[in-house]
N, C-alpha and C positions, 0 to 999 in steps of 0.2 A: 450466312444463311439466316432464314427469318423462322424463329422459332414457330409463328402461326402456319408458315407452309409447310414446314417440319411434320406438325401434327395432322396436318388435312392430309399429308403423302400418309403417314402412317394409319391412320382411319381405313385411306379409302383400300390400305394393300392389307389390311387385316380384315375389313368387311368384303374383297375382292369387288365392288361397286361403289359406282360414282353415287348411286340414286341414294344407296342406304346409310355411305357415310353423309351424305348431306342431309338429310334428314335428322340424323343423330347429331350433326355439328350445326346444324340452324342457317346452313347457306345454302344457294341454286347451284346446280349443278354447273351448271356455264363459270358461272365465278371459282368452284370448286377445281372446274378443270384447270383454267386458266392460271392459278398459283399454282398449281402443280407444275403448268406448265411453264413456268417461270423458273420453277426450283428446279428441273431438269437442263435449260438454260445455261443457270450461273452454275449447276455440275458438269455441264456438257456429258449427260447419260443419262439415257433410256430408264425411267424406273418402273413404269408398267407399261406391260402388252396387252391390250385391247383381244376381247375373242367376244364368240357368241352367248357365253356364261357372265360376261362381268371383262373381271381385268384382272391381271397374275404380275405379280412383283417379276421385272428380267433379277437378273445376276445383281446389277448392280443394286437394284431395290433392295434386293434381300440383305445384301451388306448394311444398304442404309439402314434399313428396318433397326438390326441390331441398334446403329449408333443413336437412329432417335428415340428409340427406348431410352436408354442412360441418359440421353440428352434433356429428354423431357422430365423425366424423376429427377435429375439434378436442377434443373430452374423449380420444378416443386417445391423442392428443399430448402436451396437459395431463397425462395421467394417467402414459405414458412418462418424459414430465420429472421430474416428481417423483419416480417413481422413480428416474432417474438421478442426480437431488440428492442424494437421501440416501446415494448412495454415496459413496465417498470421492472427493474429488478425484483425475484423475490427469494429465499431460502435466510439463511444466515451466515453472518461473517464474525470472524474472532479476534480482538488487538492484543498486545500484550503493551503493557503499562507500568514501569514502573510506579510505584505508589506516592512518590511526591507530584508526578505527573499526572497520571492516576485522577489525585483530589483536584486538580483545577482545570482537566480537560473534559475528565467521563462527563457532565454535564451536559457542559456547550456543544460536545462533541453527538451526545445521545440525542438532545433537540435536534439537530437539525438533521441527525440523521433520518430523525422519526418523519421528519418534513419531509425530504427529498426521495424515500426511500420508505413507504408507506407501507408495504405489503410484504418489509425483509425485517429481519431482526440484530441488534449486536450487541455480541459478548464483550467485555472486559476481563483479560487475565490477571491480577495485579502480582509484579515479582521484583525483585533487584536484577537489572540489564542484564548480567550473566545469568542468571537463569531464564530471562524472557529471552535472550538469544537463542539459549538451547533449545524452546520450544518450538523456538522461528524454526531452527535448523530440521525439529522434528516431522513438523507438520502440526503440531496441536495452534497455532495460531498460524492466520494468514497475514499478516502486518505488524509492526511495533515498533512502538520507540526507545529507542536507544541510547544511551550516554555512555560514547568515546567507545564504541565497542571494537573489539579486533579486524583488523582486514579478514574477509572471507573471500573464495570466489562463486562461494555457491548465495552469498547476498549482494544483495542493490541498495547502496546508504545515500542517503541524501539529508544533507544538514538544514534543519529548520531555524536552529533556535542556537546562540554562544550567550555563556552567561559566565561574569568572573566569580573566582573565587578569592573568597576574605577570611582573615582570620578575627575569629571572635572569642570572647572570654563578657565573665561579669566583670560589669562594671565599678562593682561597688567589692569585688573582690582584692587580693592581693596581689596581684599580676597588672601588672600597666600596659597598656598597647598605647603607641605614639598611631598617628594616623594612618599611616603609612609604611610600613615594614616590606625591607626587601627581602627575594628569596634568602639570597645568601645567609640571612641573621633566623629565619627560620628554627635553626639549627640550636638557640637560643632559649626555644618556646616549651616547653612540656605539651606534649600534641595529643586531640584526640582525634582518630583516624577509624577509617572502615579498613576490615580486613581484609587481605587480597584475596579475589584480583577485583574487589571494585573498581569500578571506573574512577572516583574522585580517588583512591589512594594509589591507584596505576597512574593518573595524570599527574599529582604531587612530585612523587618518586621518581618519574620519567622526567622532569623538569630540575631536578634536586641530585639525582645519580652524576647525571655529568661535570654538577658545579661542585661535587665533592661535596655538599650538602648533609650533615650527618645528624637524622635526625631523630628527635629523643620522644617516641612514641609512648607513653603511657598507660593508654587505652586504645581497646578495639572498636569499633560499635559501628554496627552496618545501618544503622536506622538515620536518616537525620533527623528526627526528630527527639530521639536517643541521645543523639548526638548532641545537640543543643541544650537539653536540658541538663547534663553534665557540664559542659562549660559556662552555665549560669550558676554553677557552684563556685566556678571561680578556681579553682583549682589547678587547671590546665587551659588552652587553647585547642579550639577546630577548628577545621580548615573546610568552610563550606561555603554553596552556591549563595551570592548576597540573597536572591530571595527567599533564601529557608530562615532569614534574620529581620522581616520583617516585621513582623509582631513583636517579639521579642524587643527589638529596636523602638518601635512605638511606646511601646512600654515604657524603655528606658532601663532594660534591664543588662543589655548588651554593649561591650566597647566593641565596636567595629575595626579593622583596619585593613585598609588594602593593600595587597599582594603587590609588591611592583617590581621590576628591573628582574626577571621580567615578569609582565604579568600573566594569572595562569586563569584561561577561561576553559572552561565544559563546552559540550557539543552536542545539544542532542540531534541525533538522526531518526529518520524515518527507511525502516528496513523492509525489505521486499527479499523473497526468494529469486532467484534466477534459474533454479531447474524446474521449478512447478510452473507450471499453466498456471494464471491468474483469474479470477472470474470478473463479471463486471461490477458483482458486488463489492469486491476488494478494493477492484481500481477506481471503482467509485468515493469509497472508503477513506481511500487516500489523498484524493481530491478534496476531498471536506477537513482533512485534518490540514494539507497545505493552505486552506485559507484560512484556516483561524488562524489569528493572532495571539502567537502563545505568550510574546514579550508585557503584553498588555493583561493578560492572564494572571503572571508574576507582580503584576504591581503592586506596592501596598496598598493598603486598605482595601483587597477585594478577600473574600470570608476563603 
């Protein structure tokens, strides 16, 4: 059925006249009749009877009537929406970012938002993965990124980004690191560690539990930046992502060495809810975080 004939049957059986709904719909009467008389056709039914007052919807009219009511406010709608699709988004959306993530995405990531996305605005949550999870899980954020977080079914993870982890100490300290240290001698090292259930000390200990791995934890410290500057005392060993060793490393102030046999990398993900509705802000959102380049982000010598 052709929604234009739709609306000329429903005109003419609401004005009960050919004369007056064509005046009100800007066509002659002849052509008015004739789609009507087309749409009766491909229904095979009578939908108005002709008298000396006008014209009366038959039985079947009347049913139609109903449907093109609904029929016609649903193509409104329809037709509304899409236009307001093609506008740009606007309101606000919310990430949740861990804090070493945090310092080298919020930028790049708030430029181009502000480009593509002129007329919306975004929040930055900054927290440690377990508690931007919980938020995810709450509802106070619409998206976040993740490191190594639990299976869920009520999230959507998708991995952007693996990055290994190394153990470091001063260099100019008492502690020596060969270049290269495998898990198993780990066990060897006086460690500084985040406290569970971090992500980097869930993924150590998950890798280290099954080799019998027994390891001689020292310190707690959920910071890696905390982190780091404890192990440039020299005194123990951390076990962190190579790029939080950057600076340090340019310095010269850090021995480096890498995790091997086997090697143990991070994950981060980009997490989405699966019971909430999405908006197109978010999933726009998420589109912009998938194209940057977060490996290039990590590299040295960027501030």
């Amino acid at each position: 059925m052709d929604l234009k004939q739709i609306e000329y049957f429903l005109r003419v059986a609401e004005l009960r006249s050919f004369s007056r709904a064509g005046e009100l719909l800007g066509i002659s009467q002849p052509s008015l009749s004739r789609q009507i008389g087309l749409l009766e056709q491909e229904l095979r039914q009578h939908l108005l009877s002709r008298n000396g007052r006008g014209v009366e919807p038959t039985e079947a009219g009347l049913r139609l009537m109903e449907h093109a009511q609904a029929l016609l406010a649903l193509a409104a709608r329809t037709k509304e929406d899409l236009q307001t699709f093609r506008r740009a988004p606007t309101g606000k959306v919310t990430i949740g970012l861990p804090p070493r993530i945090a310092r080298v995405v919020t930028a790049p990531l708030v430029a181009r938002f502000s480009e593509v996305f002129p007329d919306a605005s975004i929040a930055v949550a900054e927290g440690l993965s377990t508690a931007v999870r919980e938020w995810l899980l709450a509802g106070r954020v619409e998206l976040a990124l993740l490191y190594d977080p639990p299976a869920s079914p009520q999230l959507a993870y998708e991995s952007l980004f693996r990055e290994e982890l190394v153990l470091v100490t001063a260099k100019a300290g008492p502690l020596r690191l060969p270049a290269r240290v495998k898990v198993d001698d780990l066990e060897k090292y006086p460690l500084i560690l985040p406290s569970r259930p971090n992500a980097i000390r869930n993924l150590v200990e998950g890798v280290c539990r099954p080799r019998g791995v027994q390891l001689k934890v020292v310190a707690e410290v959920d910071a890696v930046e905390t982190m780091t500057e404890l192990a440039m005392q020299g005194q123990a060993c951390a076990v962190l992502p190579r790029s939080a060793t950057h600076g340090a490393a340019l310095s010269g102030a850090l021995a480096i060495a890498a995790l091997v046999s086997p090697s143990i990398k991070n994950n981060l993900l980009l997490a989405t809810p699966r019971n909430r509705p999405s908006t197109r802000l978010a999933d726009g959102t998420a589109d912009l975080i998938r194209a940057l380049d977060i490996a290039s982000l990590f590299k040295p010598g960027r501030p």
